[in-house]
C-alpha positions as CSV (number, residue, x, y, z in Angstrom):
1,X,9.9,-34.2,9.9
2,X,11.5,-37.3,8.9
3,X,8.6,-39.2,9.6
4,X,6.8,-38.2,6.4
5,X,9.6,-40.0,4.9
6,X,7.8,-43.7,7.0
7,X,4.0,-42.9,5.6
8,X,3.1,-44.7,2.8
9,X,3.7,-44.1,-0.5
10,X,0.1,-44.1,-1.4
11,X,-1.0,-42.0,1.2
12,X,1.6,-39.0,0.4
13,X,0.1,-39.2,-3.1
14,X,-3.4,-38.5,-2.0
15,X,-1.6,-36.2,-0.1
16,X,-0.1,-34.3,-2.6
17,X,-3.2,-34.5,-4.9
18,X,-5.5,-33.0,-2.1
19,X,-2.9,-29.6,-1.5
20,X,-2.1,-29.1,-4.8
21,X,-6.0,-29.3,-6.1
22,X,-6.7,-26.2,-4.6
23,X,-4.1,-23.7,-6.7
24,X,-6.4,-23.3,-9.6
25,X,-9.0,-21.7,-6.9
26,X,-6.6,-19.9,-4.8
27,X,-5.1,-18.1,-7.8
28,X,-8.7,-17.2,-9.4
29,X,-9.4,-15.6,-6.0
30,X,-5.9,-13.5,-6.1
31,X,-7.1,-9.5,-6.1
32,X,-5.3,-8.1,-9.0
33,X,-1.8,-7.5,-9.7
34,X,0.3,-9.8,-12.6
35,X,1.1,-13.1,-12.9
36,X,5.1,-12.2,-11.8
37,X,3.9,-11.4,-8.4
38,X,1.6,-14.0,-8.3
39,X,4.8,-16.0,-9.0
40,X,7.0,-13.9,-6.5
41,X,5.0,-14.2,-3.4
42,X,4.0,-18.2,-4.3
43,X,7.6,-18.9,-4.5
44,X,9.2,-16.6,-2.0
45,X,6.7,-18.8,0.7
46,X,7.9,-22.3,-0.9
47,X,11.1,-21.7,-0.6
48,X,10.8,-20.7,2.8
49,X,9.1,-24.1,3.6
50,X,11.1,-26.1,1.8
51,X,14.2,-24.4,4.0
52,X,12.5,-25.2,6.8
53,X,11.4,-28.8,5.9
54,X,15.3,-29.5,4.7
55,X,16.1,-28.3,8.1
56,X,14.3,-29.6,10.6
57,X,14.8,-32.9,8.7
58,X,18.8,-32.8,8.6
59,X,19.0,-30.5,10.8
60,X,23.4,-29.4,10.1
61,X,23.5,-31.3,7.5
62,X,20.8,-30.0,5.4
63,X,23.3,-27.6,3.4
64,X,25.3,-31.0,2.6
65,X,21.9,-32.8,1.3
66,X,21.7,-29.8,-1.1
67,X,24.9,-29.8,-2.9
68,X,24.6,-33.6,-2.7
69,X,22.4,-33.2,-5.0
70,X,24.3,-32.1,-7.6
71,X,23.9,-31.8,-11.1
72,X,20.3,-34.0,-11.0
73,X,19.0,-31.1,-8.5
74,X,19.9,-28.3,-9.7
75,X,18.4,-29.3,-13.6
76,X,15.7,-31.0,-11.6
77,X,15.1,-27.5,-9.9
78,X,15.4,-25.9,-13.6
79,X,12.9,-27.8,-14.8
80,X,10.3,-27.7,-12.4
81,X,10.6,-23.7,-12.3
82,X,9.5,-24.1,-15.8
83,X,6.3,-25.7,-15.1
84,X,5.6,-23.6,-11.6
85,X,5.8,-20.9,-14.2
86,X,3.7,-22.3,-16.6
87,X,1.6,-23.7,-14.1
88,X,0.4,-20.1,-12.7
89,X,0.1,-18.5,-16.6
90,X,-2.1,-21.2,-17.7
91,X,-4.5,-21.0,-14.7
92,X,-4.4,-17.4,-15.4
93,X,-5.3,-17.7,-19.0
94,X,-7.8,-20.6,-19.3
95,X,-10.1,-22.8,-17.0
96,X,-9.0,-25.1,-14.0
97,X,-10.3,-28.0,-15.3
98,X,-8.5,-27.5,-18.7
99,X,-5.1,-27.1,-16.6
100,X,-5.9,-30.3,-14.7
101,X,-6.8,-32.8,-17.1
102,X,-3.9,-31.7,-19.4
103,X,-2.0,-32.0,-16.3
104,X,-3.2,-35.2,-15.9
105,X,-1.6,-36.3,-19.3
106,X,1.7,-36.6,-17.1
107,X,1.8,-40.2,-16.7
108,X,1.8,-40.6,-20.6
109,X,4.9,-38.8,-20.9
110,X,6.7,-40.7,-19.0
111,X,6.3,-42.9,-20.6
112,X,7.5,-41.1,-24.0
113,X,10.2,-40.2,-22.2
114,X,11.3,-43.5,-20.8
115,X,11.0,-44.6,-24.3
116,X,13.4,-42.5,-25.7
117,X,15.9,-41.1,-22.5
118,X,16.0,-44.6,-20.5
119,X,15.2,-47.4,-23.7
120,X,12.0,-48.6,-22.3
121,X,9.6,-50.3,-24.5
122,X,6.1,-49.1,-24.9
123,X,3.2,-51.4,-25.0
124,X,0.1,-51.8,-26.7
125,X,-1.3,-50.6,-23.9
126,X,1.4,-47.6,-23.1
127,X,0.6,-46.7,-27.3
128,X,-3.1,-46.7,-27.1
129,X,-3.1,-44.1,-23.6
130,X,-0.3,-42.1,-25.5
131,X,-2.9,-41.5,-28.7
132,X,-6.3,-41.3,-26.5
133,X,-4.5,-38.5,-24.4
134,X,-3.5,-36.7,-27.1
135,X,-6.8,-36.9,-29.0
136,X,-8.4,-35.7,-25.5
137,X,-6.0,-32.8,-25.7
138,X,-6.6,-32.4,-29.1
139,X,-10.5,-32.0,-28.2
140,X,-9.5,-29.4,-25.3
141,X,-7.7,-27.1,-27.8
142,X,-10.1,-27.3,-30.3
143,X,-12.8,-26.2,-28.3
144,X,-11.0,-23.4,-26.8
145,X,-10.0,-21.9,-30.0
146,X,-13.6,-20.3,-30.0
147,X,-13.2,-19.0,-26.6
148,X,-9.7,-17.5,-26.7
149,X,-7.8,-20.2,-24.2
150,X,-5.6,-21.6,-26.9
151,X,-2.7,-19.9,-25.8
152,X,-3.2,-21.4,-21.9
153,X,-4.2,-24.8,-22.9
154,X,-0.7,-25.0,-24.6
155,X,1.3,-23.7,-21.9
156,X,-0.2,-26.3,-19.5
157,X,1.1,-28.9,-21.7
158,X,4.5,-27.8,-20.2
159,X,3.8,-29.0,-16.5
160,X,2.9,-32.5,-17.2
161,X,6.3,-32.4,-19.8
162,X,8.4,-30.7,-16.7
163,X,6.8,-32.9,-14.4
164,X,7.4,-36.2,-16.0
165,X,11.5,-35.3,-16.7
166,X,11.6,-34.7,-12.5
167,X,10.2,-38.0,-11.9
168,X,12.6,-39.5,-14.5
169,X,15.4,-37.9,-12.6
170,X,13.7,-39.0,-9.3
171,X,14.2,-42.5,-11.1
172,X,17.4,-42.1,-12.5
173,X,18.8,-40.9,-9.0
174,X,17.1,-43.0,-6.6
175,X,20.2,-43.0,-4.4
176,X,19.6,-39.0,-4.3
177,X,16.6,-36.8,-1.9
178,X,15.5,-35.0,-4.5
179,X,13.4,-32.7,-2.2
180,X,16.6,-30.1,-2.5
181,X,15.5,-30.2,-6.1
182,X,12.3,-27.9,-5.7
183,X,14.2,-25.9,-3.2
184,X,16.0,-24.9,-6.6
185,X,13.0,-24.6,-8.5
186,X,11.6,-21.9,-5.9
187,X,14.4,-20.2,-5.2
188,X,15.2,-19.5,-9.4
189,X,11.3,-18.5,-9.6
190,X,11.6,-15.8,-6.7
191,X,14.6,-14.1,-8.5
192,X,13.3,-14.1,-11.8
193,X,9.9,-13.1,-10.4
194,X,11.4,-10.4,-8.5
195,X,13.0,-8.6,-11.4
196,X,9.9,-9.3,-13.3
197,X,7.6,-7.6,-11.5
198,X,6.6,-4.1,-11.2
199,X,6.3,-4.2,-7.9
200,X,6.3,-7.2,-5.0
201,X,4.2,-4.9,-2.6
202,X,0.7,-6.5,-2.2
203,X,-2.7,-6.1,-0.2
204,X,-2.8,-8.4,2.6
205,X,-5.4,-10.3,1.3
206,X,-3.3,-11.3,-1.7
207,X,-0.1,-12.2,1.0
208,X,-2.1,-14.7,2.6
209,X,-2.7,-16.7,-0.7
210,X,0.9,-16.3,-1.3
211,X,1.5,-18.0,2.2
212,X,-1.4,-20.5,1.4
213,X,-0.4,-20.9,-2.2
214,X,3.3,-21.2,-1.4
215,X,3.2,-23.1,1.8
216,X,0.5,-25.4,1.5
217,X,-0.7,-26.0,-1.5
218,X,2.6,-26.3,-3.6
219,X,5.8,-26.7,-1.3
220,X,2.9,-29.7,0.9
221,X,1.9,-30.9,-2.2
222,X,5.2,-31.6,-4.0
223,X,6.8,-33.3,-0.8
224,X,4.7,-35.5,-0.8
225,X,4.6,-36.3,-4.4
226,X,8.5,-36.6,-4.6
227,X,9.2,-38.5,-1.6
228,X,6.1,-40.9,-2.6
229,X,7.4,-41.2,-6.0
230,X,10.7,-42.7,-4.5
231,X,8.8,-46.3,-3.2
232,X,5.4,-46.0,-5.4
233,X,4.9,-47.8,-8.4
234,X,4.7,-45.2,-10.9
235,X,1.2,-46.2,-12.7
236,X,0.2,-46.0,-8.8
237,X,1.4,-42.3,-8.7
238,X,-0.6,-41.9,-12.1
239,X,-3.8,-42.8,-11.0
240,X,-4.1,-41.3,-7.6
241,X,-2.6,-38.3,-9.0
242,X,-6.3,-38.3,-10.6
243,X,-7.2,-37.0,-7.1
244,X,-6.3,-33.5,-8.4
245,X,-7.9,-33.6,-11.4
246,X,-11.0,-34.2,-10.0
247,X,-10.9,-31.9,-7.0
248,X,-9.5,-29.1,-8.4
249,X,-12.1,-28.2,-11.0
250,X,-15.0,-29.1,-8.0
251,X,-13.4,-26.2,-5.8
252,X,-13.7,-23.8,-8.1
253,X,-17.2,-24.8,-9.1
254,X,-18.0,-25.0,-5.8
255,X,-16.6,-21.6,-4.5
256,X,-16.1,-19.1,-8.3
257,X,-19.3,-21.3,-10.2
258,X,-15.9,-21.8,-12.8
259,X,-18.3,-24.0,-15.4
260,X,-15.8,-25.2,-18.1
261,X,-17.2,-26.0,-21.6
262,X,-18.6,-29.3,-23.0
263,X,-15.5,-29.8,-25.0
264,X,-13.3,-29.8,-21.9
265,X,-15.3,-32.4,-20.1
266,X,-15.2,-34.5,-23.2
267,X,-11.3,-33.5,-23.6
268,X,-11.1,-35.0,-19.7
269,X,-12.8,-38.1,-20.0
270,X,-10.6,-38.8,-22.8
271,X,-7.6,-38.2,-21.6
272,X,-8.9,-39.8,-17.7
273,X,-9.5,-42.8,-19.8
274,X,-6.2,-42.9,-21.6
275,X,-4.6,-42.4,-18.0
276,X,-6.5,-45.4,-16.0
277,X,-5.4,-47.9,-19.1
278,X,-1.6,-46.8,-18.8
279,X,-2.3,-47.5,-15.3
280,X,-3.3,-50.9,-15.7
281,X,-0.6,-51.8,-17.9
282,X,1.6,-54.8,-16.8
283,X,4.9,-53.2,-17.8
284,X,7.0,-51.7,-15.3
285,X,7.3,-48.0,-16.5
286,X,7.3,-45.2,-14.6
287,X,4.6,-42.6,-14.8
């Protein structure tokens, strides 16, 4: 397994983009049951993979790479549980495509964050993507208030936020394998889902997209997004994280017929285009 750790950084991204595109659709598909045991089963089988990843990487000394971690992994594992979480409610609540391109708004706090945490200047450029995503969000939410996705659209706001303050961490730590990091993340969701829930027995249609939810989209999908985002220029992460963006809202279109309204598509484009000009920005900040 340590050879995912030799394939370009690049490549993981597309990677990552490609697996964790298809949540929105494998969670719409989930045969009834709340969100918690959505949550529990997800979890339970990304915590499992990530076990198994950390093992057959270190093999013995997988247990040490943990606690190496620290501090930086275990808030890193904190704060991504918060946006798995959110992650799952807000596909629950409103459309795909309204969870992707808000998710897509990630790169732009970064570069809030790198402003304030790490005392990195913000451009012109950096300012202008900041205001354009935000109007785009602005759009999203407005439109939904007429169809009762208010409340998701501003839950997904916390997975780009969560997201962003991992990769910050990621930059921070450099000298750390985060991976164990997520491994934290799942194992806090599958106790909290488990007390949560009513009950964690399920059809076994619904276990399979726990394994396929859990296994390849998420744990696959975050790999390769963390270990890419150790040697990728961050505005490269940013725009090839656009993969998912775009593919997520085709599967369910494709598969449910999920159309999203006109405000979302004009929300997107916004906030696509305040994305690609953060990407093209000369100055060396992550996102």
């Amino acid at each position: 397994m340590s050879l995912i750790y030799k394939i370009p950084g690049y490549i993981l991204c597309l990677m990552g983009a490609f697996f964790l595109s298809w949540g929105g659709l494998l969670i719409r598909i989930w045969e009834g049951g709340d969100i918690w045991q959505i949550l529990f089963w997800r979890a339970f089988f990304f915590t499992i993979t990530l076990s198994s990843f950390l093992y057959l990487t270190y093999k013995n000394e997988a247990l040490t790479i943990i606690k190496k971690t620290g501090i930086p992994g275990v808030v890193g594992g904190i704060s991504m549980s918060i946006g798995f979480i959110s992650y799952v409610f807000a596909m629950s609540e409103t459309t795909v495509a309204n969870v992707l391109f808000i998710i897509s708004t990630q790169t732009v706090f970064l570069a809030l964050f790198g402003y304030f945490f790490l005392k990195e200047k913000i451009s012109f450029k950096t300012f202008l993507s900041i205001i354009l995503a935000m109007t785009g969000i602005s759009v999203m939410i407005g439109g939904s208030l007429s169809t009762g996705s208010l409340q998701g659209n501003l839950v997904a706001l916390f997975v780009p936020i969560n997201f962003a303050f991992l990769v910050l961490l990621i930059r921070k730590y450099s000298n750390l394998d985060l991976v164990p990091a997520l491994f934290y993340g799942g194992l806090i969701i599958t106790i909290v889902a488990f007390f949560k829930s009513e009950t964690i027995l399920i059809s076994g249609h619904n276990l399979l997209l726990g394994f396929l939810l859990g296994t390849f989209q998420h744990a696959f999908g975050f790999i390769c997004v963390v270990i890419a985002a150790r040697s990728t220029p961050a505005a490269v992460v940013g725009i090839l994280m656009l993969t998912e963006t775009l593919l997520g809202p085709l599967w369910v279109w494709l598969f449910l017929n999920e159309i999203p309204p006109i405000s979302v598509f004009i929300g997107g484009v916004i906030i696509i285009l305040a994305v690609v000009i953060k990407t093209f920005d000369k100055n060396k900040i992550t996102a």
